[in-house]
NUTI-611234 format. One line per 4 residues: number of its first residue (from 0); their letters; for each residue x, y, z of N, C-alpha, C. Coordinates in Angstrom, 2 decimals. Layout:
NUM = A = X,Y,Z,X,Y,Z,X,Y,Z; ...
***
This chain:
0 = XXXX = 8.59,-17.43,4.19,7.77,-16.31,3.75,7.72,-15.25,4.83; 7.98,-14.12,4.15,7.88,-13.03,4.95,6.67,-12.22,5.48; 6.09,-12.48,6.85,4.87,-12.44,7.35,4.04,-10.86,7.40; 5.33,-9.97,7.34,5.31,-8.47,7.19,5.33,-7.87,5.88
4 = XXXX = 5.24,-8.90,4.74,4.98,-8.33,3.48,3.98,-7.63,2.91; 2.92,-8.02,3.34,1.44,-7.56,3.57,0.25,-8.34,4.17; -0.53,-7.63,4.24,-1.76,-8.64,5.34,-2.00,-10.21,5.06; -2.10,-10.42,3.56,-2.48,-11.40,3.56,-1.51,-12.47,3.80
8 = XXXX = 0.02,-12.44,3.66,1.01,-13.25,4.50,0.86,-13.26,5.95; 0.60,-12.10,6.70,0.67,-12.23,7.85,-0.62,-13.09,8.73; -1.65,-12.82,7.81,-2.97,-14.05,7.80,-2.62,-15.01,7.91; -1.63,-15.83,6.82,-1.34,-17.22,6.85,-0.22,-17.25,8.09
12 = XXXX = 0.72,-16.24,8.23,1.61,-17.04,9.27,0.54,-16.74,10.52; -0.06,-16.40,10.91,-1.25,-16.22,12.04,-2.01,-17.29,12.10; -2.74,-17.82,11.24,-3.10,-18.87,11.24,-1.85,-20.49,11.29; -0.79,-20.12,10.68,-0.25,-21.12,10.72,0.42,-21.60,12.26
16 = XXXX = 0.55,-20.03,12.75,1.11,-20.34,14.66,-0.15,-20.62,15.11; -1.05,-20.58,15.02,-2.54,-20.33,15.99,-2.89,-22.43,15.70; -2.84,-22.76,14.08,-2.93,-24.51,13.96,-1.83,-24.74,15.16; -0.59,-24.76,14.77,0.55,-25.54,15.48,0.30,-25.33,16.74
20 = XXXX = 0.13,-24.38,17.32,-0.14,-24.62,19.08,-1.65,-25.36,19.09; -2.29,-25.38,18.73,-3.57,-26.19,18.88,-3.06,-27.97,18.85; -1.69,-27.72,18.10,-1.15,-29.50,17.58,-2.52,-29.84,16.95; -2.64,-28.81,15.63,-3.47,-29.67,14.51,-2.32,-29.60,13.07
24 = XXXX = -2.77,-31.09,12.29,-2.63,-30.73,11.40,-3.29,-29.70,10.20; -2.93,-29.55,8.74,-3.57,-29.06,7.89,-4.93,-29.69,7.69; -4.61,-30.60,7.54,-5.78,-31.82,7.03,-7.18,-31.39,8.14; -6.21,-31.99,9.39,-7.31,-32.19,10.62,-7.89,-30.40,10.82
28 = XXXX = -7.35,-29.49,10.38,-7.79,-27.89,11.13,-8.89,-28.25,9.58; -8.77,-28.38,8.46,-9.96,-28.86,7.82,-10.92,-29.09,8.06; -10.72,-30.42,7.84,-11.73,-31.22,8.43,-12.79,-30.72,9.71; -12.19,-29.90,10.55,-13.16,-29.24,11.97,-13.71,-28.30,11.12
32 = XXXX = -13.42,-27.74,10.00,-13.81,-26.31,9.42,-14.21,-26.88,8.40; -14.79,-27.90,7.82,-15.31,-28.71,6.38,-14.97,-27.31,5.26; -13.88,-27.96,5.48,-12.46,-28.02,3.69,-11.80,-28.54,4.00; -10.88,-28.66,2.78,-9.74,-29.44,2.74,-8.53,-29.23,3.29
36 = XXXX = -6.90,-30.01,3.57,-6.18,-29.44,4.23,-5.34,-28.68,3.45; -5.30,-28.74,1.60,-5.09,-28.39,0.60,-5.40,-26.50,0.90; -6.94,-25.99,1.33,-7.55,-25.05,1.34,-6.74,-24.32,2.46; -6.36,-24.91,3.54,-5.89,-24.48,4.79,-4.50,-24.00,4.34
40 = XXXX = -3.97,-24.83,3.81,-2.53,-25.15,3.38,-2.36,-23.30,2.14; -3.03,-23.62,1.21,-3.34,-22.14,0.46,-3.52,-20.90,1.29; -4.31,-20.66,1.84,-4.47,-19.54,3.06,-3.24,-19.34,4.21; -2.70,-20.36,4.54,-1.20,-20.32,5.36,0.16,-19.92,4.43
44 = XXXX = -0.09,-20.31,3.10,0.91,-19.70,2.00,0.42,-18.37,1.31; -0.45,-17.85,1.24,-0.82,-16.47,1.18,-1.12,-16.73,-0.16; -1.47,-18.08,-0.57,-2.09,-18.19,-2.30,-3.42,-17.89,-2.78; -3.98,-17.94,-1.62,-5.62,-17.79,-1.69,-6.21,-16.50,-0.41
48 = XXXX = -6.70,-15.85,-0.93,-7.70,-14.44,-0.19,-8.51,-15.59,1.10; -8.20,-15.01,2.35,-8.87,-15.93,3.15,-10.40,-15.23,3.20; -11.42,-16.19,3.45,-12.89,-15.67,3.62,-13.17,-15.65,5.02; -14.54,-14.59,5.12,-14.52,-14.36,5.90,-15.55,-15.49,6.98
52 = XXXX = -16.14,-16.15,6.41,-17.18,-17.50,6.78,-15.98,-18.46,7.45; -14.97,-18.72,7.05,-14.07,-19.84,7.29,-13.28,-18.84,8.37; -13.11,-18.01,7.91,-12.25,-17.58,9.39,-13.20,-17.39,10.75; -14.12,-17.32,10.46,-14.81,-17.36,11.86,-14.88,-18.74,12.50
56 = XXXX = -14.82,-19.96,11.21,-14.77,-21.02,11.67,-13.86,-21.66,12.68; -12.79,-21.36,11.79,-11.29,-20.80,12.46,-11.50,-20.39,13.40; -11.68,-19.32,13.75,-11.45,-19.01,15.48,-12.20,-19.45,15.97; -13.54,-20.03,15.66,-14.17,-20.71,16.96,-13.33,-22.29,16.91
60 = XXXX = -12.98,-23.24,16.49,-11.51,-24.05,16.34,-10.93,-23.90,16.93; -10.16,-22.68,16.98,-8.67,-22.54,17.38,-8.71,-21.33,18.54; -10.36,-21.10,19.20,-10.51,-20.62,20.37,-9.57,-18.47,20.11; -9.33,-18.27,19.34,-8.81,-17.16,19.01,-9.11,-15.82,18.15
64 = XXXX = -11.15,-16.09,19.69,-11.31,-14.76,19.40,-12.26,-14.31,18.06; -12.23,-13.07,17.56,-12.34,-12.91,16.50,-10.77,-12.55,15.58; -9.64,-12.93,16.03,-8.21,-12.67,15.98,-7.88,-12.58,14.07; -8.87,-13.68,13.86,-8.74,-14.38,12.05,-8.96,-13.69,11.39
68 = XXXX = -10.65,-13.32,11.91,-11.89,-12.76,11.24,-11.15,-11.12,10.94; -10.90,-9.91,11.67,-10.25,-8.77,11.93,-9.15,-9.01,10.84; -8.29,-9.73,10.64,-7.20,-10.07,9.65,-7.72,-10.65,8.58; -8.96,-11.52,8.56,-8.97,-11.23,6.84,-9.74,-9.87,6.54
72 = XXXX = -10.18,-8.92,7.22,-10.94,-8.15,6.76,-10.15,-7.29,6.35; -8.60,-6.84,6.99,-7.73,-6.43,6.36,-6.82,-7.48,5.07; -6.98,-8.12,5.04,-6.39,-8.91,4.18,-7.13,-9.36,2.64; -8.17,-8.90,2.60,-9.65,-8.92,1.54,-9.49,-7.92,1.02
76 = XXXX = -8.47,-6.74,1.22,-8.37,-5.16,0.46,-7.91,-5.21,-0.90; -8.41,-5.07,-2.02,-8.11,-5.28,-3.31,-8.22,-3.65,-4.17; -7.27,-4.02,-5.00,-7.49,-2.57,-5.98,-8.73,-3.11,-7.12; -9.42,-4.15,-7.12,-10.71,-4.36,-7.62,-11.94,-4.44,-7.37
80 = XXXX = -12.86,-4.30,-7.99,-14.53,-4.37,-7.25,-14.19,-5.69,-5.98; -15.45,-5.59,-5.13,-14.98,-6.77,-4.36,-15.54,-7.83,-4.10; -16.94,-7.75,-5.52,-16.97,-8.91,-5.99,-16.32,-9.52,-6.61; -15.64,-9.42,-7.34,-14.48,-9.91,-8.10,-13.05,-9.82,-7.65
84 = XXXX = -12.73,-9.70,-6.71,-11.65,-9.65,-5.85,-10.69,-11.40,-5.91; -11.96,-12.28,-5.60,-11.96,-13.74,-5.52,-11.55,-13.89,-6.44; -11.95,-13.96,-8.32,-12.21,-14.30,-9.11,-10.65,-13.28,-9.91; -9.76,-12.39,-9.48,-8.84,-11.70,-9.89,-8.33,-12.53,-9.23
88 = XXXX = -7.80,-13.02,-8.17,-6.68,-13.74,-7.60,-6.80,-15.25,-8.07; -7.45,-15.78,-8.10,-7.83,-17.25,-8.84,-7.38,-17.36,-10.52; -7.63,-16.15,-10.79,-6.62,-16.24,-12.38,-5.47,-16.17,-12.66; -4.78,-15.49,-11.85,-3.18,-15.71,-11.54,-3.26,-16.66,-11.58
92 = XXXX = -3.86,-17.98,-10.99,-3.15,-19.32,-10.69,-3.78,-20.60,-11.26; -4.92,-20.00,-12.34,-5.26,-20.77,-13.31,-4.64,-21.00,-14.62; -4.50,-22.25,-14.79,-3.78,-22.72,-16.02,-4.51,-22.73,-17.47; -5.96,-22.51,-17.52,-6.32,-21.91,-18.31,-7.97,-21.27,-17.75
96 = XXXX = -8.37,-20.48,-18.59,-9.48,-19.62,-18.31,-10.36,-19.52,-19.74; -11.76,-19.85,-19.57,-12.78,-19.94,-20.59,-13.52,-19.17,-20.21; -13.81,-17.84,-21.05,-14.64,-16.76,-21.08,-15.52,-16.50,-22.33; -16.41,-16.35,-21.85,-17.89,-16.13,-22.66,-18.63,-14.50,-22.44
100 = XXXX = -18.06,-13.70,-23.33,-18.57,-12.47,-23.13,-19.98,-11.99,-23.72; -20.66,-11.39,-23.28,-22.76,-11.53,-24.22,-22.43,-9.69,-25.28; -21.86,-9.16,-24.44,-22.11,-7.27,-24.91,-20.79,-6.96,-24.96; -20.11,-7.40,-23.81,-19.05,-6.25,-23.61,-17.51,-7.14,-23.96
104 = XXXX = -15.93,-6.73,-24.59,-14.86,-7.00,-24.67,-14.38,-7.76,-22.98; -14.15,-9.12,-23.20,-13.22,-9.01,-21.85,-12.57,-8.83,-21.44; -12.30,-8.31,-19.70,-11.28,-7.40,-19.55,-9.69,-7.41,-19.65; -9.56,-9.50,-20.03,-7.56,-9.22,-20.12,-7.74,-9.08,-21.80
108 = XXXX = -8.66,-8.85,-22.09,-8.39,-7.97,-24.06,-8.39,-6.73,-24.23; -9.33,-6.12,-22.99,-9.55,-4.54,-23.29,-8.30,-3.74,-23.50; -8.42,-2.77,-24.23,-7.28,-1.85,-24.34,-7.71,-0.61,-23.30; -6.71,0.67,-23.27,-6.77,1.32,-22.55,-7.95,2.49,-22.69
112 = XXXX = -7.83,2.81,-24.00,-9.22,3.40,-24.14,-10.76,3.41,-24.32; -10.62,1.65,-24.47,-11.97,0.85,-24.47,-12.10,0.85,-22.57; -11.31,0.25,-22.04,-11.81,0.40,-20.12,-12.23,1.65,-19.75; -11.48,2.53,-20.26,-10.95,4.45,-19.78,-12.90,4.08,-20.43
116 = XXXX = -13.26,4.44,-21.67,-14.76,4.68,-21.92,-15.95,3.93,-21.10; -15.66,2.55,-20.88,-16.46,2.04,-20.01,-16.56,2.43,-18.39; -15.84,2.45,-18.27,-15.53,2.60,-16.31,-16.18,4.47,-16.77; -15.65,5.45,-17.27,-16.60,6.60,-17.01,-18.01,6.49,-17.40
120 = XXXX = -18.95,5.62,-18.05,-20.08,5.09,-18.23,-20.77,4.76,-16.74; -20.07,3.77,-16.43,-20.30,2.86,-15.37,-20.03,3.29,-13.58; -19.30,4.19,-14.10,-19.16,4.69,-12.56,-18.99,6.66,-12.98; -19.98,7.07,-13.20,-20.48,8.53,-13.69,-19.85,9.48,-12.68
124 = XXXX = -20.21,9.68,-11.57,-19.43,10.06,-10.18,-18.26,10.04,-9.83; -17.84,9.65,-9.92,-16.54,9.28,-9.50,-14.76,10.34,-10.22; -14.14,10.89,-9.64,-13.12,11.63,-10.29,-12.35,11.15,-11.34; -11.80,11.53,-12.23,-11.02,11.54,-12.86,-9.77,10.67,-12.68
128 = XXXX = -8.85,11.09,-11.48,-8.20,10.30,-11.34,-8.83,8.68,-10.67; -9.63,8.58,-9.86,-10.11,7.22,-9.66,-10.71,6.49,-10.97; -10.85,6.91,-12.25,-11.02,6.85,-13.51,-9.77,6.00,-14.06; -8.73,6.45,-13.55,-7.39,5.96,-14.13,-7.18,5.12,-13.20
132 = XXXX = -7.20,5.46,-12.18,-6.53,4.56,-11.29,-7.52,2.48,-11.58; -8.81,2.91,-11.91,-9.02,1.53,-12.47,-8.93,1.27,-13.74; -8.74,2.37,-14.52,-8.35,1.72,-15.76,-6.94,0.80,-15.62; -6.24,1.76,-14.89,-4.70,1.24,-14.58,-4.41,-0.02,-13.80
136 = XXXX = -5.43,-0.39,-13.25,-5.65,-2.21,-12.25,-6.22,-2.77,-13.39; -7.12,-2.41,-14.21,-7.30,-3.35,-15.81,-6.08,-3.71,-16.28; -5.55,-2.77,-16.78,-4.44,-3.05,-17.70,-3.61,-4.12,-17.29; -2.73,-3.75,-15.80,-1.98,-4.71,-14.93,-2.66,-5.96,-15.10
140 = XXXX = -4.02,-6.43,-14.70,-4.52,-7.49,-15.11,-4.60,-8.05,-15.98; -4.22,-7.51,-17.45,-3.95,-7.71,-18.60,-2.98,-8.74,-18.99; -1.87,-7.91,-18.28,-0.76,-8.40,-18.44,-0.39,-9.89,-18.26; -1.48,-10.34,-17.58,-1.64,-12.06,-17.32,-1.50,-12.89,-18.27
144 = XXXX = -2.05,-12.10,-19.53,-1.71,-12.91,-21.12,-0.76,-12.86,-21.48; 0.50,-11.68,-21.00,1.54,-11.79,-21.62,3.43,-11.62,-20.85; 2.49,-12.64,-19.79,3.90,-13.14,-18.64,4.78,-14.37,-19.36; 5.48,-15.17,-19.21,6.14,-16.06,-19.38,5.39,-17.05,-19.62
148 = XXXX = 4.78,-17.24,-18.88,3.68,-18.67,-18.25,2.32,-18.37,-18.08; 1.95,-18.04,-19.46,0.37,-17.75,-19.27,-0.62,-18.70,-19.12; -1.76,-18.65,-19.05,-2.84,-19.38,-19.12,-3.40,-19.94,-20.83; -3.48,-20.49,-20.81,-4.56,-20.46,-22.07,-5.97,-19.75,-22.10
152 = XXXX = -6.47,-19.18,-22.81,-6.99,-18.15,-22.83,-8.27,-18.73,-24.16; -9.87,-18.92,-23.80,-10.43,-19.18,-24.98,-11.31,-18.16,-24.59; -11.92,-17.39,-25.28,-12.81,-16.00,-25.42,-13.85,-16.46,-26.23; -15.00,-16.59,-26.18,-16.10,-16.42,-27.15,-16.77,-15.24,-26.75
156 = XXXX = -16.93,-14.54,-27.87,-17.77,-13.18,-27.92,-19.14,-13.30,-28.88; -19.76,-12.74,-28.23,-21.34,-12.50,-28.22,-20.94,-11.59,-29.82; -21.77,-11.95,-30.96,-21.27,-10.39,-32.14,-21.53,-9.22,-31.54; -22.84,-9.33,-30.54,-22.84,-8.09,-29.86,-21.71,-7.06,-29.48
160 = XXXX = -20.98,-8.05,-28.99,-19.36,-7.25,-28.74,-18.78,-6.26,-29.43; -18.76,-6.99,-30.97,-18.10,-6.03,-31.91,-19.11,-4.93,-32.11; -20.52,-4.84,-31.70,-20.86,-3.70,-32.59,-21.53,-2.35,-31.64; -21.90,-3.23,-30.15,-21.77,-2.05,-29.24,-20.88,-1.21,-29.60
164 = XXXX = -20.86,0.06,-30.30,-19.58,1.10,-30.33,-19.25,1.89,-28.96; -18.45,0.89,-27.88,-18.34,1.38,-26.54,-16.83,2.71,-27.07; -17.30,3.97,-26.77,-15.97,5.48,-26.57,-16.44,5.73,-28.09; -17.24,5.58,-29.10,-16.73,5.97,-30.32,-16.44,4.58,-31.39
168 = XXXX = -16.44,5.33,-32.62,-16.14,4.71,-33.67,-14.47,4.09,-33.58; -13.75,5.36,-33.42,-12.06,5.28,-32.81,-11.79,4.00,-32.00; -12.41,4.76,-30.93,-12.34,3.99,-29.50,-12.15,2.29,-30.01; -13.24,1.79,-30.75,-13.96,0.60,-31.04,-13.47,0.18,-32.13
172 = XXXX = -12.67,0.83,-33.12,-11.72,0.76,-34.02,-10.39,0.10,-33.44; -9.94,0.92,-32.54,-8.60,0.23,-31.47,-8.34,-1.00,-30.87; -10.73,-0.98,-30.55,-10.26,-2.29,-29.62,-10.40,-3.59,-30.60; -10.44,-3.32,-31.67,-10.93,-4.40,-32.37,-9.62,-5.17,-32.87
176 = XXXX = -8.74,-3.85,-33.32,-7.67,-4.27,-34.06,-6.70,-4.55,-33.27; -6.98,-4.49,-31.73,-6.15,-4.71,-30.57,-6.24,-6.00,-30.72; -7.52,-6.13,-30.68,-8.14,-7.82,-30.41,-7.79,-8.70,-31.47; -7.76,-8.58,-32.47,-7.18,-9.29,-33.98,-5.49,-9.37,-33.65
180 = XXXX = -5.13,-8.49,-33.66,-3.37,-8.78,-33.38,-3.07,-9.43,-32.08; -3.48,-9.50,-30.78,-3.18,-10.20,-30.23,-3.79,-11.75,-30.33; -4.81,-11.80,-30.48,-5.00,-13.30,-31.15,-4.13,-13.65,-32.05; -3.64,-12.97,-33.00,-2.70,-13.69,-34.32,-1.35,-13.65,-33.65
184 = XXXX = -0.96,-13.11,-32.63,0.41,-13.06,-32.16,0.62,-14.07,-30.93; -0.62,-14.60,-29.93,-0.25,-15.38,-29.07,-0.99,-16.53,-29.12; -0.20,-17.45,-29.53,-0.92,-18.70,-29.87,-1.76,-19.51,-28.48; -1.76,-19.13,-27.32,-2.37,-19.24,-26.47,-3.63,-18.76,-26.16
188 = XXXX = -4.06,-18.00,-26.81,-5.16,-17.02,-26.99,-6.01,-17.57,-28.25; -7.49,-18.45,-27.94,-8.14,-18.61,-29.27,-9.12,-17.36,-28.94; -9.80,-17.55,-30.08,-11.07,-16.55,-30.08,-12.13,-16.84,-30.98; -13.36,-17.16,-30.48,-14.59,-17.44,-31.33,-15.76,-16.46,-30.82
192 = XXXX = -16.73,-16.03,-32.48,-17.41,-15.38,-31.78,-18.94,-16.15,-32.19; -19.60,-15.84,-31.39,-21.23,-16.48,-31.86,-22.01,-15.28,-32.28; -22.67,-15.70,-33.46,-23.11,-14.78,-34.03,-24.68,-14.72,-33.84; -25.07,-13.57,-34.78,-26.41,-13.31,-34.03,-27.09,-14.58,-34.97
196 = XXXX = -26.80,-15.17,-35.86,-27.55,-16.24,-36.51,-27.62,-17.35,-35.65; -26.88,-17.61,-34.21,-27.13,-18.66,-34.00,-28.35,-18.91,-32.75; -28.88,-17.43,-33.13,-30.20,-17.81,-31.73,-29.60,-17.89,-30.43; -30.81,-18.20,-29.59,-30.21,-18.41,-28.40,-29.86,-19.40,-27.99
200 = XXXX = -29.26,-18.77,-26.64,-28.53,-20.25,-25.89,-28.39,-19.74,-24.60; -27.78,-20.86,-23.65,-27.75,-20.64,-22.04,-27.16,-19.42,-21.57; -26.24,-18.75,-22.51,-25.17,-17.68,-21.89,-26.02,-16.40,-22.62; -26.77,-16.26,-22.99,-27.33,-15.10,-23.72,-27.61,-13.62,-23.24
204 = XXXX = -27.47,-13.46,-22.21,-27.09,-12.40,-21.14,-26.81,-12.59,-19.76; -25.63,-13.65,-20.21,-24.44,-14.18,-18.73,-22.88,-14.01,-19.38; -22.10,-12.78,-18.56,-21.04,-13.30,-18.64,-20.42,-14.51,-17.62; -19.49,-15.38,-18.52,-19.72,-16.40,-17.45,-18.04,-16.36,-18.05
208 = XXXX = -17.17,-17.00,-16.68,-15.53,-17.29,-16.90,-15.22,-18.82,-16.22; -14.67,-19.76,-16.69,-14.48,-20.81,-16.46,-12.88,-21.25,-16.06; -12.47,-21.28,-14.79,-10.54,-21.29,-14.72,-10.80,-22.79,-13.94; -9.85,-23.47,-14.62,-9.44,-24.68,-14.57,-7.81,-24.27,-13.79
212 = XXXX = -7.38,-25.42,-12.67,-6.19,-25.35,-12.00,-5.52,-26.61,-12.25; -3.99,-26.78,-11.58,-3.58,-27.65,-11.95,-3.57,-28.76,-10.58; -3.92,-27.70,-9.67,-3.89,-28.56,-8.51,-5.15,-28.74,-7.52; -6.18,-28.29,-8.38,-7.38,-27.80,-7.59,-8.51,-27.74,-8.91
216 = XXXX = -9.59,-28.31,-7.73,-10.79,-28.12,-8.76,-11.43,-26.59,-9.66; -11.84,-26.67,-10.67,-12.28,-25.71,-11.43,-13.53,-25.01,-10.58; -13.28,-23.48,-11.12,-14.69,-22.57,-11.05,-14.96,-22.07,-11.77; -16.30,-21.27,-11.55,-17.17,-20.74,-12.40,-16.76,-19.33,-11.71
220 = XXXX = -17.11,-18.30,-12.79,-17.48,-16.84,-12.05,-18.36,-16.14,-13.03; -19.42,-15.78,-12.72,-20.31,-14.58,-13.85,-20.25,-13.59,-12.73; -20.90,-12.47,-13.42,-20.51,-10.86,-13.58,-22.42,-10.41,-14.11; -23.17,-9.77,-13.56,-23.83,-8.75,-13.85,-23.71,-7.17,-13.51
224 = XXXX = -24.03,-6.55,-13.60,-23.84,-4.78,-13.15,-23.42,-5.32,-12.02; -22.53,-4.33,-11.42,-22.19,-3.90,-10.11,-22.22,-5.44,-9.15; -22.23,-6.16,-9.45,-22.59,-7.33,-8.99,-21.91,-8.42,-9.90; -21.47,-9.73,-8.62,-20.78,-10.91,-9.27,-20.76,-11.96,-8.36
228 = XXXX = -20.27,-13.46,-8.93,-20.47,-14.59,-7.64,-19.44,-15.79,-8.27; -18.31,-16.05,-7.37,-17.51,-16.99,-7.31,-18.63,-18.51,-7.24; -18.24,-19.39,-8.61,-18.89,-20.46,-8.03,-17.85,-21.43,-8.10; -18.00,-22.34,-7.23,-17.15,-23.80,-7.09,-18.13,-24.78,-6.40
232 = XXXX = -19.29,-25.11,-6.62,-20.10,-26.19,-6.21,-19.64,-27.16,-7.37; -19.41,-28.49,-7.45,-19.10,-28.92,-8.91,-20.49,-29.03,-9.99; -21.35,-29.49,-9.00,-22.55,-29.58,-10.29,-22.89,-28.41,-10.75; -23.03,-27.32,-9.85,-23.09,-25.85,-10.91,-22.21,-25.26,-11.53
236 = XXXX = -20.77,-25.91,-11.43,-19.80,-25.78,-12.15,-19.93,-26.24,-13.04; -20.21,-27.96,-13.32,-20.29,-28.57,-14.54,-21.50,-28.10,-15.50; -22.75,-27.64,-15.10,-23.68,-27.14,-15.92,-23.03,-26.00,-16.72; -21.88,-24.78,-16.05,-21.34,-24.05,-16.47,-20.38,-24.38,-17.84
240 = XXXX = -20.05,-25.52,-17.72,-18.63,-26.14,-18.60,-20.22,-26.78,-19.76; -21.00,-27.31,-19.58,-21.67,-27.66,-20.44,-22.39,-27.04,-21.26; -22.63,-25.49,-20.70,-23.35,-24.29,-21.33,-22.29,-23.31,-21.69; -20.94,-23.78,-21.95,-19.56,-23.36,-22.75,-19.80,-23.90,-23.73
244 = XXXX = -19.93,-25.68,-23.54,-18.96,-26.24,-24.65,-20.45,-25.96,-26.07; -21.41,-26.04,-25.23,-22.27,-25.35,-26.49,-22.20,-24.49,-27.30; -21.75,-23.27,-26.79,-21.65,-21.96,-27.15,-20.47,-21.92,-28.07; -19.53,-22.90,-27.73,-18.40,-23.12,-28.47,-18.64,-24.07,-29.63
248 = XXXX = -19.40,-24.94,-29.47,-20.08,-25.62,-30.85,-20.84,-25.00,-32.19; -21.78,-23.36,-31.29,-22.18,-23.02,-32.69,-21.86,-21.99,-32.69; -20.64,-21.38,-32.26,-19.88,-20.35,-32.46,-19.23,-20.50,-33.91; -18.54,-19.45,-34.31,-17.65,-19.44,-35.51,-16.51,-20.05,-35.56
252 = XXXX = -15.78,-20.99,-36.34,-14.04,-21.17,-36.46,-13.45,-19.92,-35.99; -12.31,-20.16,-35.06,-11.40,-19.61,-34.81,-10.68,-18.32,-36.32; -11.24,-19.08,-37.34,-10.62,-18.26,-38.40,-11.37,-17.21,-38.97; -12.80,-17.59,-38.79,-14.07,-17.12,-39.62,-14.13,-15.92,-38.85
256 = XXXX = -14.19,-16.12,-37.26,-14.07,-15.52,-35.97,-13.07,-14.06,-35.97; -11.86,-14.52,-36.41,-10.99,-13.22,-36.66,-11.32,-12.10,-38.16; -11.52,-13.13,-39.05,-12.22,-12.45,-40.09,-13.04,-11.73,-40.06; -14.73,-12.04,-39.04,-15.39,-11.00,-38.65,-15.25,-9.81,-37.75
260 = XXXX = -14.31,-10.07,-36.99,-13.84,-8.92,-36.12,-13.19,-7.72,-36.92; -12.44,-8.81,-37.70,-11.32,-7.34,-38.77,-12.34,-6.69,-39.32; -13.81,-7.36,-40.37,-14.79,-6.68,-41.26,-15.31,-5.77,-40.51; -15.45,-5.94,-39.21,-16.27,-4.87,-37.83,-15.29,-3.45,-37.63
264 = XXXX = -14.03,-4.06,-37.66,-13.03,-2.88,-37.53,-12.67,-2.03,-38.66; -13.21,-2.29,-39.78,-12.98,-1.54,-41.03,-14.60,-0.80,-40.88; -15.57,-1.33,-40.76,-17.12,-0.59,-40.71,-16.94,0.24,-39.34; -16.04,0.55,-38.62,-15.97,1.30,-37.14,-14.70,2.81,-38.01
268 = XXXX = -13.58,2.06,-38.44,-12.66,2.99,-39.08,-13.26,3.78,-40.97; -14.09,3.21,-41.37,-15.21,4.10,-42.53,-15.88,4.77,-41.25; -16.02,4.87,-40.54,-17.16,5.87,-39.66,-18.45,5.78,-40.54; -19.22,4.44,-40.32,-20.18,4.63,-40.43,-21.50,3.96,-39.06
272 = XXX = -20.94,4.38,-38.13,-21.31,3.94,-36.86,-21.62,5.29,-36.44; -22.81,5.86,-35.32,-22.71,6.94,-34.92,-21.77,7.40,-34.01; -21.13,8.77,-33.64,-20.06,9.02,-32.75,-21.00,8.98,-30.99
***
């Protein structure tokens, strides 16, 4: 691996010369830094965003300074919020991902003019072109559903979803019928939505995302305004997977589910929603 590709390679080969002259292994530079040598091993291959808590650990370890700490801070630079920075690179390399949306479309479904309406909502200030420029890191993120080797992909949506009219009647017209055709076209992609008949439940104003790995334990990630939090404790993970599989119990069939989305997208295209 080429160490000059960008920061975060040059992190891992930095750390990986800084272990070997110490004569530690993966395991053992762990173990002094309580994680695994698995975790060490990820951060020396440039698979995982190094943090900045463990790299300090790291150099007090490996006696080098704040040398780590300075390099992940360049190496943490993302074209996404940076709470969610963690939680964008962890989906690349999840084998599947369980998302529970309460209001809003999630973002590898959004289309371009459903993000383009939200992000000028949400960030009012901000120019025009920095407008695009994150609509345009949405989209790319998108594209995760439709690489070679995707994830499996289960979405439950809040009905709320469909009827917030986020940009317009149009706007919300697009994203609906976006959302219906790619469910019917990638069989990797289910979709259920919970409706407002089924009362409440644990996720009722939590977005919450669930990515399972193939070589590594599962996390959690929710999302409020401007704000978000990587979880991987397992018991607050597993409460997470248990306040899914609910939501997925009195949610709609997968079939009933697409049916109501299409009826939402015909009451958005009659324009009888306000503009």
């Amino acid at each position: 691996m080429d160490p000059y590709t960008d920061p975060r390679a040059f992190y891992g080969a930095e750390l990986r010369r800084l272990r070997e002259a110490a004569g530690l292994s993966q395991g053992e530079l762990g173990t002094r830094v309580f994680c695994s040598g698995t975790y060490i091993g990820q951060f020396e291959m440039a698979e995982r965003r190094p943090q900045l808590e463990v790299s300090r650990a790291l150099d007090e370890v490996l006696g080098s300074g704040e040398h780590l700490q300075r390099l992940c801070r360049l190496a943490r630079t993302s074209k996404v919020a940076g709470y969610f920075a963690d939680a964008a690179e962890l989906e690349k390399q999840a084998t599947s991902i369980s998302e529970y949306a309460p209001v809003l479309m999630p973002g590898l479904l959004q289309t371009r003019g459903y993000a383009a309406a939200l992000t000028r909502v949400s960030s009012r200030f901000i120019s025009a072109e920095a407008v695009e420029e994150q609509v345009s890191t949405r989209m790319e993120r998108a594209e995760l559903l439709r690489c070679d080797t995707p994830p499996a992909f289960w979405a439950i949506l809040h009905e709320s979803a469909l009827r917030v009219p986020v940009g317009g009647p149009e706007v919300m017209g697009d994203q609906l019928n976006h959302l219906t055709e790619t469910v019917r076209t990638r069989p990797h992609i289910i979709l259920q939505v919970l409706p407002f008949s089924a009362g409440v439940h644990p996720f009722l104003n939590t977005m919450a995302s669930l990515l399972d790995f193939a070589d590594g334990p599962p996390v959690a990630y929710t999302e409020s305004a401007y704000t978000g939090q990587l979880i991987d404790e397992p018991r607050l993970v597993g409460s997470y997977r248990s306040a899914y599989d609910l939501a997925r119990a009195v949610a709609l069939s997968p079939e009933a589910s697409l049916a109501l989305v299409e009826s939402a997208a015909k009451d958005y295209s009659s324009h009888e929603y306000p503009t």
